[in-house]
C-alpha positions as CSV (number, residue, x, y, z in Angstrom):
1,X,-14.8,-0.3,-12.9
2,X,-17.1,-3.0,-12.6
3,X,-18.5,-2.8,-8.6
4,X,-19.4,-5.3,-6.3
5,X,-17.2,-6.4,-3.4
6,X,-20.0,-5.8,-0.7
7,X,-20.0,-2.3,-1.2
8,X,-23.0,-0.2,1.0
9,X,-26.6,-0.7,-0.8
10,X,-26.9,1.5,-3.5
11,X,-23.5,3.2,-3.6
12,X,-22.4,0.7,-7.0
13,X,-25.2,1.3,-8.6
14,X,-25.2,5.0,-8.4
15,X,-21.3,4.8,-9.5
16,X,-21.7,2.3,-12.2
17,X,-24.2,5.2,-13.5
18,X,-21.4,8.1,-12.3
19,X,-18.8,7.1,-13.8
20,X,-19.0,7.2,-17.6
21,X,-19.8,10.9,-17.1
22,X,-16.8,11.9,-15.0
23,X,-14.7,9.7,-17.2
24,X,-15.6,12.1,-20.1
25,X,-15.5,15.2,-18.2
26,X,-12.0,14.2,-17.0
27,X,-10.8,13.8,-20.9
28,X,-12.3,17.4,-21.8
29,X,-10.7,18.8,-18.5
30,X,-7.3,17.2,-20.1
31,X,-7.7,18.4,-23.2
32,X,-9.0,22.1,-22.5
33,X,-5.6,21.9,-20.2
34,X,-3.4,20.9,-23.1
35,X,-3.1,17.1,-23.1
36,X,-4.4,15.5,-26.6
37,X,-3.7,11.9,-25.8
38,X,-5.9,11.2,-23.1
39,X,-6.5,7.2,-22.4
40,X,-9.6,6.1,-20.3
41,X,-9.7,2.2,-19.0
42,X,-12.2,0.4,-18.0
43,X,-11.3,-2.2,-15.2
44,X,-12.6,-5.1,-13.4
45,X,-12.5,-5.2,-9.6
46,X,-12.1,-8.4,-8.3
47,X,-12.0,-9.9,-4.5
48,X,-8.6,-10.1,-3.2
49,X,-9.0,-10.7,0.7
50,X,-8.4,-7.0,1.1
51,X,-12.0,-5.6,1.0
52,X,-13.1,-3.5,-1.6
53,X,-11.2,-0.5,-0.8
54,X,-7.9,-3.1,-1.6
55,X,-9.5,-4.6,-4.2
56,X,-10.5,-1.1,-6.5
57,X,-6.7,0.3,-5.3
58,X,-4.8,-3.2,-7.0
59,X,-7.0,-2.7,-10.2
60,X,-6.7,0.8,-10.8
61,X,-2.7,0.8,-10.0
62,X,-2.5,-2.8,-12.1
63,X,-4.2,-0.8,-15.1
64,X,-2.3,2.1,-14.8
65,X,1.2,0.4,-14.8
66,X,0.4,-1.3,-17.7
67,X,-0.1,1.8,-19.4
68,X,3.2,2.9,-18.3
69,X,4.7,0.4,-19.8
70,X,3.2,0.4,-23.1
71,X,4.0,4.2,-23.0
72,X,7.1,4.4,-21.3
73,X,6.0,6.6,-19.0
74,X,6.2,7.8,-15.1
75,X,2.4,7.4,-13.4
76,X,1.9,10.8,-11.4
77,X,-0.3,10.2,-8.3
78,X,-2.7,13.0,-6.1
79,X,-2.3,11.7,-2.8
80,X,-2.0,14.6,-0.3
81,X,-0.2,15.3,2.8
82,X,-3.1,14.3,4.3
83,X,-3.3,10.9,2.6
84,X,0.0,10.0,3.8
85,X,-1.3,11.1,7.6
86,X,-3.9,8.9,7.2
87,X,-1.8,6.0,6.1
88,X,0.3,6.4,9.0
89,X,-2.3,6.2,11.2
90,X,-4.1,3.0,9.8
91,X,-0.5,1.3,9.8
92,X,-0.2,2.2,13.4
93,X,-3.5,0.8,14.1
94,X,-2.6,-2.7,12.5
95,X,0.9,-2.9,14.4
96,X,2.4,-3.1,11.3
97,X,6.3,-2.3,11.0
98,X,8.8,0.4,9.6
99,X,8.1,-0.1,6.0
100,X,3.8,0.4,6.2
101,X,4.7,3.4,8.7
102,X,7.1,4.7,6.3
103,X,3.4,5.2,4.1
104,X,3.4,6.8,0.4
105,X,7.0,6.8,-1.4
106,X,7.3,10.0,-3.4
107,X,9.1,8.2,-5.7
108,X,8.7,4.5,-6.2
109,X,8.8,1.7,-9.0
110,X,7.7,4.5,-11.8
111,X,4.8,6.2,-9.6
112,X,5.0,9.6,-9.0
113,X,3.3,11.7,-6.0
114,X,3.9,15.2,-6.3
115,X,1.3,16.6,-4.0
116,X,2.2,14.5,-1.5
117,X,3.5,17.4,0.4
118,X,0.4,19.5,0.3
119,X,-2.7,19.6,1.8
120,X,-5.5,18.3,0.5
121,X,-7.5,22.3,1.6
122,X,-4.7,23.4,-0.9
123,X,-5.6,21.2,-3.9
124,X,-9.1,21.8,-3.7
125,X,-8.6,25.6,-3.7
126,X,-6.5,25.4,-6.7
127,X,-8.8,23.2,-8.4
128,X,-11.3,26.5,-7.4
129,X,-9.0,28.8,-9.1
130,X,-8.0,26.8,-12.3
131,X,-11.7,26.4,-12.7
132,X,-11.0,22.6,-12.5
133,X,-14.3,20.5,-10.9
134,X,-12.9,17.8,-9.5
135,X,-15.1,14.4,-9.2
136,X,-15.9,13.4,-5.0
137,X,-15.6,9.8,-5.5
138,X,-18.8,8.8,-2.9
139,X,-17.2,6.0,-1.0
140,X,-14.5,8.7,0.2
141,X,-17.5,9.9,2.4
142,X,-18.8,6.8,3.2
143,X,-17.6,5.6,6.9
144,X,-18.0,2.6,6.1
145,X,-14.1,2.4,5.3
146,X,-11.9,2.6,8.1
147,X,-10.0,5.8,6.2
148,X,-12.7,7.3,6.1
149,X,-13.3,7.4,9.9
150,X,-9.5,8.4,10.1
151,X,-10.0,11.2,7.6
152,X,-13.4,12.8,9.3
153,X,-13.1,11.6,12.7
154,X,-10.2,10.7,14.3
155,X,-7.7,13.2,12.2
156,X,-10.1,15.8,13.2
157,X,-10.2,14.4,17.0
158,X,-6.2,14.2,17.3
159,X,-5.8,18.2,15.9
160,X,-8.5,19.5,18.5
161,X,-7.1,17.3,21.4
162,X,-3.2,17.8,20.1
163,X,-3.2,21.3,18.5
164,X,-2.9,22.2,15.1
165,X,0.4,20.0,12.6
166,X,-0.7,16.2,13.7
167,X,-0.9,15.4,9.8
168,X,2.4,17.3,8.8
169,X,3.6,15.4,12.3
170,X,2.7,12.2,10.6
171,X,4.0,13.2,7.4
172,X,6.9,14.0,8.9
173,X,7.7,10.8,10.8
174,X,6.7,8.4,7.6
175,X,9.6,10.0,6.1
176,X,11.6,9.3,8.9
177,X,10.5,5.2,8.5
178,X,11.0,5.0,5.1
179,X,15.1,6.4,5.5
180,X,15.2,3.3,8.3
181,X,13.2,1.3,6.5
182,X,14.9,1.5,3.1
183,X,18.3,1.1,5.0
184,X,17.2,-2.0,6.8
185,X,15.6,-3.3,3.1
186,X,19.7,-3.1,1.5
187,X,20.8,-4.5,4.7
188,X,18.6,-7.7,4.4
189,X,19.4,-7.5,1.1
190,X,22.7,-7.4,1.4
191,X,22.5,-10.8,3.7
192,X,20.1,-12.7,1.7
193,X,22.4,-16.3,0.3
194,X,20.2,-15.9,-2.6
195,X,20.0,-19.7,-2.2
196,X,16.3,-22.1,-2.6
197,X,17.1,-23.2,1.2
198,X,18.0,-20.7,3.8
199,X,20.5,-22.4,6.2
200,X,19.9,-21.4,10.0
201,X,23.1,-20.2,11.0
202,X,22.5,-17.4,8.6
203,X,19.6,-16.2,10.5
204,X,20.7,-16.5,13.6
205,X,24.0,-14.5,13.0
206,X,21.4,-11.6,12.2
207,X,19.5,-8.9,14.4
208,X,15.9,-9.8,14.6
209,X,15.4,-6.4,12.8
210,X,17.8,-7.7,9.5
211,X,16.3,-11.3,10.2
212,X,12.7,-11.0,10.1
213,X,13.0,-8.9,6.5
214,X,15.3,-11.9,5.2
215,X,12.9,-14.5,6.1
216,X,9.9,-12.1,4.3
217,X,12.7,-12.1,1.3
218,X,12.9,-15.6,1.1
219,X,9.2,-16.6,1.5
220,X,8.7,-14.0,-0.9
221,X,11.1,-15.6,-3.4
222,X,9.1,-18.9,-3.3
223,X,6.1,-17.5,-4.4
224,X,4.2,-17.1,-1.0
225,X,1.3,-14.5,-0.8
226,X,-0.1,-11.9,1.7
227,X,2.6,-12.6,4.3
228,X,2.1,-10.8,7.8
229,X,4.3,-10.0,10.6
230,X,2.6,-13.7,12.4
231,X,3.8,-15.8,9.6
232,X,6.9,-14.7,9.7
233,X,7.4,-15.2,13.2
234,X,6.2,-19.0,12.8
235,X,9.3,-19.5,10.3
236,X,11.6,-17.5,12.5
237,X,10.2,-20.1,15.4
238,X,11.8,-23.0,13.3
239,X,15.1,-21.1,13.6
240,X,15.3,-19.8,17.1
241,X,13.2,-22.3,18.9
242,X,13.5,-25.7,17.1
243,X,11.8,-28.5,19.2
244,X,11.6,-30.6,16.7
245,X,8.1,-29.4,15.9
246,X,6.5,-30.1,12.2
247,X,6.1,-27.2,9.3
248,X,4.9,-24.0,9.4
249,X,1.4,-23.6,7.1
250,X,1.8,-20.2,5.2
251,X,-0.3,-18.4,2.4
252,X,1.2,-20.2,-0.4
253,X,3.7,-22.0,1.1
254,X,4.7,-24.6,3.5
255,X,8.1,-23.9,5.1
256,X,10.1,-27.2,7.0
257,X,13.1,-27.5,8.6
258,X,15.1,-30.4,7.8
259,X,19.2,-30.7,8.7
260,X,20.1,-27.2,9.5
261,X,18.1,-25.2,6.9
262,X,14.8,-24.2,6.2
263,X,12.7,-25.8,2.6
264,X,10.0,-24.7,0.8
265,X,8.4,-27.9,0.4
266,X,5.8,-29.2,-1.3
């Protein structure tokens, strides 16, 4: 991966140097396991908006479904149990809805997560006992990144306080989200016109729960990019509360209403 992305002093260098190595110690690993065709990409990390935490995670998963596809092949994934906690509880933090509760899929557009039902104490021992060294990638120490404080602070902070099962807990409930979540994605998409304008008397027929996901849908569907839960709100505001107030500025996309419907215009 090429580094940068204001990433703390020090800490791209000494990976830049890294990472060669425990590229070709992962290949020998793979092959001493059994695995002879053993691919190793080089990537380029590039600023997104999302921080370089975002930014590393879109290049390494853009790279890796490529490869899928060239191979016709399923992506298996090492996220933990305690992975999925963690992504609980940063979802929480941001007030985000069902679907980033819901976290980690097991099973989602040809990604696989196997150990996403262990704990990450349980992979490392068997990594002990396979004789397997796995690579401690430094920035997962570094508390610079809010999942880091989750994963060594406040994880740690909710199991003394609580009692021992918070991260199966969590686990536990994104599961939960993702069965509402998944429902309420079939039922949006179920009520979605499919049409370029989206009239108003569609959206108003809906629960806000069915509503808000078909207006995502639909700004979606025009190309807009890094929609949150505000944005959405704004367009819903040109359904529910029309004053005759002017277009909603979005990422991407400039949403009016204009005789009963909402255009992308522009």
């Amino acid at each position: 991966m090429d580094l940068e992305l204001g990433l703390p002093p020090g800490v791209a260098d000494a990976m830049r140097r890294e990472l060669p190595a425990v590229a070709e110690r992962t290949v020998e690993q793979l092959r001493d396991l059994g695995f002879t065709e053993v691919a190793v990409r080089r990537v380029e990390v590039t600023d997104t908006g999302r921080g370089p935490e975002g930014a590393a995670r879109s290049a390494r998963y853009a790279a890796l479904a490529e490869l899928a596809r060239t191979r016709r092949s399923t992506v298996l994934l090492g996220h933990t149990l305690d992975d999925q906690a963690e992504t609980v509880l940063l979802g929480l933090a941001r007030g985000s809805g069902t679907r980033s509760l819901a976290g980690m899929a097991p099973r989602a557009a040809g990604l696989l997560r196997p150990l996403l039902g262990l704990r990450r104490t349980t992979t490392a021992q068997t990594c002990v006992e396979l004789g397997l060294q796995p690579w401690a990638d430094p920035q997962n120490v570094d508390p610079e990144f809010s999942r880091v404080r989750v994963r060594r602070q406040v994880l740690p902070m909710l199991e003394h306080e609580l009692g021992p099962g918070v991260a199966e807990a969590l686990a536990r409930t994104a599961g939960l989200a993702r069965d509402d979540a998944d429902l309420l994605d079939r039922l949006a998409a179920e009520a979605d016109p499919g049409r370029d304008d989206l009239a108003v008397t569609v959206l108003t027929e809906l629960p806000r729960a069915l509503r808000t996901r078909l207006i995502r849908r639909w700004l979606h569907r025009h190309g807009a990019a890094e929609i949150g839960h505000q944005h959405v709100l704004r367009v819903e505001e040109l359904a529910l509360d029309w004053h005759g107030q002017g277009p909603a500025q979005l990422p991407g996309v400039v949403v009016q209403r204009i005789d009963g419907a909402l255009h992308v215009i522009g």
